[in-house]
C-alpha positions as CSV (number, residue, x, y, z in Angstrom):
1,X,5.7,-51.6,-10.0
2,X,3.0,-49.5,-11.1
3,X,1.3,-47.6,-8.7
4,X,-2.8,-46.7,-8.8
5,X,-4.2,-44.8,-11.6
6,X,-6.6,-41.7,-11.0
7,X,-9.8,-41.4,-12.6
8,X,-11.0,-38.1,-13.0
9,X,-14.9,-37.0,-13.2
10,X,-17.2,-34.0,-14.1
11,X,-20.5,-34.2,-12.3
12,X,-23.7,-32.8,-14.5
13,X,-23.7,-29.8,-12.3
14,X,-19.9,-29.1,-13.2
15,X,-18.5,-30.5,-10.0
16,X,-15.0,-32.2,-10.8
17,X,-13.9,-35.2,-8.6
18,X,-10.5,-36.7,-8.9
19,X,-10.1,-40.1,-7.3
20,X,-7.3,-42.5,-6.4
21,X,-7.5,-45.6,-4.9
22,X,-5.2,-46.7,-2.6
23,X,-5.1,-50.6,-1.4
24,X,-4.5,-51.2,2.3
25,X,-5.1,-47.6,3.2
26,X,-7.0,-48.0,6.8
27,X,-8.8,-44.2,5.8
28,X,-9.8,-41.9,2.9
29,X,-9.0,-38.4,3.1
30,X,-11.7,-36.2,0.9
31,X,-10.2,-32.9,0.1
32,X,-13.3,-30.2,-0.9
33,X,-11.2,-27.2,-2.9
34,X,-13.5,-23.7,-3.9
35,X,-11.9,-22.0,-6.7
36,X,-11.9,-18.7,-4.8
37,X,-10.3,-17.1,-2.2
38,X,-8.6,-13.5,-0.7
39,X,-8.4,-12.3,-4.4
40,X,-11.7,-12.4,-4.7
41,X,-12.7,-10.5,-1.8
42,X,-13.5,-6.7,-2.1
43,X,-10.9,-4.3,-1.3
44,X,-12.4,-2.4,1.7
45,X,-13.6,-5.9,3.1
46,X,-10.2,-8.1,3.1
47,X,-10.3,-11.0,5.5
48,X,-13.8,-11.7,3.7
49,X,-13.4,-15.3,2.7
50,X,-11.3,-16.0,5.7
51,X,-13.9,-15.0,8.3
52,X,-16.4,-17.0,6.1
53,X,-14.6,-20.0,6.0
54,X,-14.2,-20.0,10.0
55,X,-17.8,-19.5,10.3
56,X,-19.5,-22.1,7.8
57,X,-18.8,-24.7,10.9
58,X,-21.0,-22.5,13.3
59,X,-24.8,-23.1,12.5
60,X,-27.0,-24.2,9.7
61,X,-31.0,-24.0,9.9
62,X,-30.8,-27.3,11.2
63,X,-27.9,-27.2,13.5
64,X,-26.2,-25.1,15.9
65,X,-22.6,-24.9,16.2
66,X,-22.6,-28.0,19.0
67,X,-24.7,-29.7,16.9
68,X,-22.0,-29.9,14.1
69,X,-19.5,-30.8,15.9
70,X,-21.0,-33.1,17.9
71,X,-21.5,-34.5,14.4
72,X,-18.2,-34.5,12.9
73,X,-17.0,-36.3,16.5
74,X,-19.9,-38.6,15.8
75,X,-18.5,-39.7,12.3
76,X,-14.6,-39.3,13.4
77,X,-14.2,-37.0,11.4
78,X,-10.2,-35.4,11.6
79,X,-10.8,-31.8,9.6
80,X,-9.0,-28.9,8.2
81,X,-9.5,-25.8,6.4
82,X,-8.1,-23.0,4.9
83,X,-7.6,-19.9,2.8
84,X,-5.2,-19.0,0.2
85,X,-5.4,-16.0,-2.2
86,X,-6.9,-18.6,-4.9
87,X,-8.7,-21.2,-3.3
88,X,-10.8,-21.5,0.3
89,X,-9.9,-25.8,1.3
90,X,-11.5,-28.0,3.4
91,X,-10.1,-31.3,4.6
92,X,-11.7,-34.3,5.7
93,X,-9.9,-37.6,6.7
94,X,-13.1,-40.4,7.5
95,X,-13.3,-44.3,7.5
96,X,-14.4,-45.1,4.5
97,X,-18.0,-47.1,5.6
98,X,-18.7,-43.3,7.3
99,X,-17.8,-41.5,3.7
100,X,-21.8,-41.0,2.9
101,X,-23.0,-39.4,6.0
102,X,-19.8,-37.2,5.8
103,X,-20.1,-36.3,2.4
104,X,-23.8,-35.0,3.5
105,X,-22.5,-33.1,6.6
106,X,-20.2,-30.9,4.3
107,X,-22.8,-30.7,1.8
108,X,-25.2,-29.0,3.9
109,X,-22.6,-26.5,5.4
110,X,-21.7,-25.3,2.0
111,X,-25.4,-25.3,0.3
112,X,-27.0,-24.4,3.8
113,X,-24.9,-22.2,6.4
114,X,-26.4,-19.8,8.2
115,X,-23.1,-17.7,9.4
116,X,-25.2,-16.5,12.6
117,X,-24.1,-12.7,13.5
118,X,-22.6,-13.5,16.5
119,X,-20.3,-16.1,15.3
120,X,-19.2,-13.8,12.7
121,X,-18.4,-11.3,15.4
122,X,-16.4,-13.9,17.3
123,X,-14.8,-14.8,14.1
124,X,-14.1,-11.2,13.7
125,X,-12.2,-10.8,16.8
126,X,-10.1,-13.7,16.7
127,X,-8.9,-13.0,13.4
128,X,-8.1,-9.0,15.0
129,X,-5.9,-11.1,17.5
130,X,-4.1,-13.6,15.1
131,X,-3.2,-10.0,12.9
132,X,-1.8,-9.0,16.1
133,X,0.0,-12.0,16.8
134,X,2.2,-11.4,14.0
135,X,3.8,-9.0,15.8
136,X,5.5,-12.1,17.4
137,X,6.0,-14.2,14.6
138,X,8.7,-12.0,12.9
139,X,9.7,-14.7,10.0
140,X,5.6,-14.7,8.9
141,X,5.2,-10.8,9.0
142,X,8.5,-10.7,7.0
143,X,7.1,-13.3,4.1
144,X,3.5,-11.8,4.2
145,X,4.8,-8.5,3.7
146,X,7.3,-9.7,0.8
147,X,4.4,-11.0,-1.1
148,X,2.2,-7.6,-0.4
149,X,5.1,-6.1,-1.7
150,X,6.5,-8.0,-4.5
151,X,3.0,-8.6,-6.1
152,X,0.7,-5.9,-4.9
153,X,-3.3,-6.7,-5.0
154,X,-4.6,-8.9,-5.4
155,X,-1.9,-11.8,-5.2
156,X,-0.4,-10.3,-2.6
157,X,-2.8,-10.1,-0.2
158,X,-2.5,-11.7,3.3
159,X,-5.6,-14.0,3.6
160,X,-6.4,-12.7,7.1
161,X,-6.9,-9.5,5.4
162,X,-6.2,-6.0,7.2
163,X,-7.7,-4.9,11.1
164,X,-9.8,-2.0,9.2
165,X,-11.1,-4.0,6.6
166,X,-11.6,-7.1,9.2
167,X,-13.4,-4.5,11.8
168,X,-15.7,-3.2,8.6
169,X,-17.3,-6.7,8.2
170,X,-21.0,-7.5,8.4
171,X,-22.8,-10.4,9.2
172,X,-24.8,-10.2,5.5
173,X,-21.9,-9.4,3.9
174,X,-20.6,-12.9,5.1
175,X,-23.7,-14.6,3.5
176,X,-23.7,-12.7,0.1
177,X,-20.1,-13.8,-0.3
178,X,-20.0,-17.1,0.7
179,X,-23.3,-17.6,-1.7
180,X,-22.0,-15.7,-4.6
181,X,-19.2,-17.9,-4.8
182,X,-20.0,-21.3,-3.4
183,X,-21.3,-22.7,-7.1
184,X,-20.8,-26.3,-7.8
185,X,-18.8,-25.0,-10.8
186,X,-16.6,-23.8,-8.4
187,X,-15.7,-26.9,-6.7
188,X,-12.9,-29.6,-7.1
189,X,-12.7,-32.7,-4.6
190,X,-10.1,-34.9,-4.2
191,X,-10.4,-38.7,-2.7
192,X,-7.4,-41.0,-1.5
193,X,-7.7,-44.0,0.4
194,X,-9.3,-46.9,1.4
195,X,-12.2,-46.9,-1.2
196,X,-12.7,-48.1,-4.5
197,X,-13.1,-45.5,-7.3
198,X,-16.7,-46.7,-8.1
199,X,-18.5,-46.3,-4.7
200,X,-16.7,-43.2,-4.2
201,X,-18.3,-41.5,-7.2
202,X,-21.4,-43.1,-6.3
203,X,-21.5,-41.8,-3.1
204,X,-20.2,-38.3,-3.9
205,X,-22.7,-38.1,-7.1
206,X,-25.7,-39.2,-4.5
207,X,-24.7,-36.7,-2.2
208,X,-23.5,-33.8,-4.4
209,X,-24.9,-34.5,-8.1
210,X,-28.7,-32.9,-7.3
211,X,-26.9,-29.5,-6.2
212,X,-28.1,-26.6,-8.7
213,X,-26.5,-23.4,-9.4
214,X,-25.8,-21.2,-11.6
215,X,-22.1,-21.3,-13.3
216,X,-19.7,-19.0,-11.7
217,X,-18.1,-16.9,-14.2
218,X,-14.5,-18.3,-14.6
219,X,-11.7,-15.5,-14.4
220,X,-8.6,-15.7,-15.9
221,X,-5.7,-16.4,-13.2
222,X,-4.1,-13.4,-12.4
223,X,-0.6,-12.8,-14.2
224,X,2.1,-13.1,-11.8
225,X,4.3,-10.2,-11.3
226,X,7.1,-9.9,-8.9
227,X,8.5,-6.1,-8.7
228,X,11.6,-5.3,-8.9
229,X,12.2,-3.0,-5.5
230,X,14.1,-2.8,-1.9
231,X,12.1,-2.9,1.0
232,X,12.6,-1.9,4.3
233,X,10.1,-2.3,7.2
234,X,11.9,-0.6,10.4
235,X,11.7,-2.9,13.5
236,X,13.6,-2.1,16.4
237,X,15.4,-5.5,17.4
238,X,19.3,-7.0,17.2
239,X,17.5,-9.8,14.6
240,X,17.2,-8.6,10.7
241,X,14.5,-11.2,8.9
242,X,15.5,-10.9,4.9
243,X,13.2,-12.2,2.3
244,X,14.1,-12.4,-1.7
245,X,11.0,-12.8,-3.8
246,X,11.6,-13.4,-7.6
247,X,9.5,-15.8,-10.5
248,X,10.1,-18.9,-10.7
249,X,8.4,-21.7,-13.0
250,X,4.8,-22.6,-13.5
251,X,3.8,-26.3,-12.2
252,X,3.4,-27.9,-16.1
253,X,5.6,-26.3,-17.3
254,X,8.2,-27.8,-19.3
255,X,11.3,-27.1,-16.6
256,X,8.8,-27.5,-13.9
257,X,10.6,-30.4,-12.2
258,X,14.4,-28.8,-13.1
259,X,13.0,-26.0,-11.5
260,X,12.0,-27.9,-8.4
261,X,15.2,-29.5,-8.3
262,X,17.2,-26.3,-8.7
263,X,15.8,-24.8,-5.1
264,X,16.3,-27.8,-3.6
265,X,19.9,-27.7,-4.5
266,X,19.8,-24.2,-3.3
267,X,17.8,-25.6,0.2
268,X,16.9,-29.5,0.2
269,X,18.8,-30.1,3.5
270,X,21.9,-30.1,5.5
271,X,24.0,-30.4,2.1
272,X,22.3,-27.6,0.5
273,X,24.1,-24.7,-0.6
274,X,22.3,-22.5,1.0
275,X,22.6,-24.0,4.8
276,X,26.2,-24.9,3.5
277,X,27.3,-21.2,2.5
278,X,25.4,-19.0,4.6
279,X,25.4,-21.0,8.1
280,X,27.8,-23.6,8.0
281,X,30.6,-21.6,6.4
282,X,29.9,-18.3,7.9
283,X,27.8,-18.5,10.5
284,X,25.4,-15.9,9.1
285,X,22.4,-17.0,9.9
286,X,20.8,-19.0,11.8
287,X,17.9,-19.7,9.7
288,X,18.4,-19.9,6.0
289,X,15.7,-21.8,3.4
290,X,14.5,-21.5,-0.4
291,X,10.9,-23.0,-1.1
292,X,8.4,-22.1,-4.2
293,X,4.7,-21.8,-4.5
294,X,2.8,-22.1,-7.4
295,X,-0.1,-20.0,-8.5
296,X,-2.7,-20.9,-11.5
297,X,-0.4,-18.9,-13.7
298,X,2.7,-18.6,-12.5
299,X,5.7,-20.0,-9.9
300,X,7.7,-17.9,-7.0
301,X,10.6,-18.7,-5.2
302,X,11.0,-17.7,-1.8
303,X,14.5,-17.0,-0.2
304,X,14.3,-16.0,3.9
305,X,16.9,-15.7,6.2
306,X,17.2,-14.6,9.9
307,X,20.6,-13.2,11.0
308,X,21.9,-11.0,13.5
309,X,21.1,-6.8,12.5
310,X,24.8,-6.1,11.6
311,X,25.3,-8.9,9.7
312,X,22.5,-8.9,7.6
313,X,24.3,-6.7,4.5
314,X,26.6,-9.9,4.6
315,X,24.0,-12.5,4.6
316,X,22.3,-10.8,2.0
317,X,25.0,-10.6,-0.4
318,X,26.1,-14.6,0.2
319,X,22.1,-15.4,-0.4
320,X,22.4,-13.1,-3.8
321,X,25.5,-15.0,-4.9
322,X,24.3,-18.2,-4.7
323,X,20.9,-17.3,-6.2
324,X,23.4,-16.2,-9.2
325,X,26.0,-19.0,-9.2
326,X,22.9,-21.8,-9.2
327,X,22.7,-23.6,-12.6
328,X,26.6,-22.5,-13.4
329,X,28.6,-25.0,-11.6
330,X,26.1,-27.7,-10.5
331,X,27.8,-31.1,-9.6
332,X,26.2,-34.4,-11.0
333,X,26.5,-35.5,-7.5
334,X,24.7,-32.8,-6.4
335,X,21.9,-33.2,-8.8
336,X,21.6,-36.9,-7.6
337,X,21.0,-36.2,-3.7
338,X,18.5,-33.3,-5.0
339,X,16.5,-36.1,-7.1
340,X,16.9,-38.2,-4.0
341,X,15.5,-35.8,-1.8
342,X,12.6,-34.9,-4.0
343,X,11.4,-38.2,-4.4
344,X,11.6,-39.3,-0.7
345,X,9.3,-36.1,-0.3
346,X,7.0,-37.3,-3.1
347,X,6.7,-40.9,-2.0
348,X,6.7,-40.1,2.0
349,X,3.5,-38.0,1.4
350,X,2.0,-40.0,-1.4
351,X,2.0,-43.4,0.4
352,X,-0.5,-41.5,2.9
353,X,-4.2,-40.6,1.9
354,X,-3.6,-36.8,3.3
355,X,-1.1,-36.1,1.1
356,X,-2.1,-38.1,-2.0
357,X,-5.5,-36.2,-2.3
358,X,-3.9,-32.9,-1.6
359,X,-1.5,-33.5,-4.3
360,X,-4.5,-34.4,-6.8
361,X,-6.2,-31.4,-6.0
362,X,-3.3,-29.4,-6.3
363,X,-2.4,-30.9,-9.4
364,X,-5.8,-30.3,-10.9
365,X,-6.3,-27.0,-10.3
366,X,-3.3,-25.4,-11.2
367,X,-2.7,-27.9,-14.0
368,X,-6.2,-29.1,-15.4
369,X,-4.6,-32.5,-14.9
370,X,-3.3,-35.4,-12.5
371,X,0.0,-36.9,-12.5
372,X,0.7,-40.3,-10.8
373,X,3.0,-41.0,-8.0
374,X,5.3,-42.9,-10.5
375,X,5.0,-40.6,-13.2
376,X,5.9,-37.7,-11.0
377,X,9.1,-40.1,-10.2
378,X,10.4,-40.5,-13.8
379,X,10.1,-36.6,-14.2
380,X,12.3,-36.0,-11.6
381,X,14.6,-38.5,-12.9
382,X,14.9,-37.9,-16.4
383,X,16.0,-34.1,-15.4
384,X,19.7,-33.2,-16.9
385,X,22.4,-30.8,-15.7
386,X,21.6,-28.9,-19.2
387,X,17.9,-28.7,-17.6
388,X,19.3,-27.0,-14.6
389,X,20.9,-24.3,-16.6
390,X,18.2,-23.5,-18.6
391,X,15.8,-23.5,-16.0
392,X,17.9,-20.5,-14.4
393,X,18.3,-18.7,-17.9
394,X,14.6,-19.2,-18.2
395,X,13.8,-17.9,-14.7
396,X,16.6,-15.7,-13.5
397,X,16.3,-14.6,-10.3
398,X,15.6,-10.8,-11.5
399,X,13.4,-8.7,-10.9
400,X,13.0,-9.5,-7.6
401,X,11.5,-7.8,-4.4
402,X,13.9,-7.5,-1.2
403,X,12.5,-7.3,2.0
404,X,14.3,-7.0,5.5
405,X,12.1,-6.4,8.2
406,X,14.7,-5.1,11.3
407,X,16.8,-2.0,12.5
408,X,18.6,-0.8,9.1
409,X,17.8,-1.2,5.5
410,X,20.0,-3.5,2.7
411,X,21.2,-2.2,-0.7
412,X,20.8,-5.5,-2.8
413,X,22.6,-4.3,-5.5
């Protein structure tokens, strides 16, 4: 059966608008995405877009912070946001007879916000505490500082930017940012739910259409590029947290979904070979997972695993060879329960609003285009054993950046 169709739209003020239907659905989820993000923010003021996105929510010339959120309680409103290095995201999940009014509320926080000084120095403060908190979250430090790294500036950045940088900001400097960058031209949204396409767009072209701006000038995506370099960040403890960082496939791409189904042979669940290898056999680790993340213009896979400090040569070594021996000897069987994990993934997410318009958003920006839930299926399907192995000739796992954040450095070669 033949799932819902989206229709995709370009506002006359450049705004694009992806939307989905989705019959039965109780609630629509409208997903705003900003084409910019901790690349864009000047070196010696890192944490830029982050401390603005926190404090768009606290005042407009209209409304104070209360007021707002006594207004997004008001329209029950269940938001999100968030910043990447290429995109700042907001999330809002609404009934769809309240769509209008919320569609308003969000437009006059991004045309309108007043980022008042002292809620930028709140702002500032908590984000000093959450870069002190990763001093307790030893598998986040070891990823963030694998991707500093492995790709350098800017796509290596840690959102949250740096404490000096973070300390450095000013109140202004909020507003000139935000404003330089929030252009319509700049702006995707996503809608899934309970809504017909047509009142959607006309409620979203009412509410967003008469926005004027000036086109943002459209970079080209940074190039992805994963050094080729052992890291070692000393930290006294009996755990060692090892990262592997290497490319990996852009989403359109041709091997895109052999790609996908390659790491989640190497980490899709209990059977993985990964979890099989590394914990089950050995006893290495006791955390062990593979997972990719796309960029604009390019893919990375991710390898981390937490082990004991004198073990970690070992589990290093294990986590190399099976990084080598994927796409060599790859079972039929196994390719199966990968397809079947993958698309119980796919449709667990797209049968619910939240995930569907993330997924259109995501698919849009990085791809210019939007696949459905079915076609997305028959991808995954058609994928070969053959498809595998040229996925890993295509995107070996070299050069890559190894990082083990714990007592004693690791020789990965």
């Amino acid at each position: 059966m033949s799932g819902p169709t989206p229709e995709i739209h370009t506002l006359n003020n450049g705004i694009r608008v992806v939307v989905e239907p989705m019959p039965g659905a109780q609630s629509l989820v409208v997903a705003f995405r900003f084409a910019f993000g901790a690349k864009d923010d000047p070196s010696d003021r890192l944490g830029l877009t982050r401390i603005a996105e926190d404090v768009l929510f606290k005042g407009t010339p209209d409304r104070d912070a209360r007021a707002i959120f006594d207004a997004f309680d008001g329209l029950g409103i269940r938001r999100s946001s968030s910043t990447s290095v290429e995109h700042t995201s907001f999330v809002a999940q609404v009934l769809p007879d309240k769509v209008k009014p919320a569609l308003k509320l969000y437009a006059e926080l991004f045309r309108s916000a007043s980022f008042p000084d002292n809620e930028v120095e709140i702002a500032k403060i908590i984000t000093l505490e959450e870069l002190k908190r990763l001093e307790d979250n030893p598998i986040q430090q070891a990823i963030y500082t694998t991707y500093e790294a492995g790709l350098g500036s800017p796509m290596g950045r840690i959102p949250l930017g740096e404490p000096d940088t973070v300390s450095a900001i000013a109140p202004a400097e909020v507003r000139r940012h935000w404003d330089g960058h929030c252009k319509p031209s700049n702006l995707l949204i996503g809608v899934a739910g309970g809504l017909a396409s047509d009142p959607a767009m006309e409620a979203i072209g009412d509410v967003f259409g008469g926005w004027a701006g000036a086109s943002s000038a459209h970079q080209k995506p940074h190039a992805i590029c994963v050094a080729d370099r052992n890291v070692h960040c000393e930290k006294p403890s009996e755990q060692a947290h090892i990262c592997l960082l290497s490319r990996s496939v852009p989403k359109g791409h041709a091997l895109y979904y052999a790609g996908q189904l390659a790491i989640a042979i190497l980490s899709g669940g209990g059977s993985s070979r990964l979890f099989t290898e590394v914990r089950e056999k050995r006893g290495l680790a006791y955390s062990v997972s593979a997972f990719y993340q796309a960029y604009r213009s390019g893919g990375l896979m991710t390898v981390y695993a937490g082990t004991k400090a004198d073990r970690a040569q070992e589990t290093l070594d294990v986590c190399l060879s099976e990084l080598v021996r994927l796409g060599k000897d790859i079972t039929a069987e196994e390719l199966e329960r990968a397809k079947t994990v993958l698309k119980g993934h796919l449709f667990t997410l797209g049968d619910l609003p939240g995930g569907r318009a993330a997924g259109l958003v995501e698919g849009f920006f990085l791809e210019g285009r939007v696949r459905t839930i079915d076609e997305i299926a028959a991808h995954i399907d058609a994928v070969t054993l053959d498809q595998i192995s040229q996925y890993t000739e295509t995107f070996p796992p070299t050069p890559s950046t190894v990082l083990v954040l714990g007592p004693r450095p690791l020789d990965k070669n």
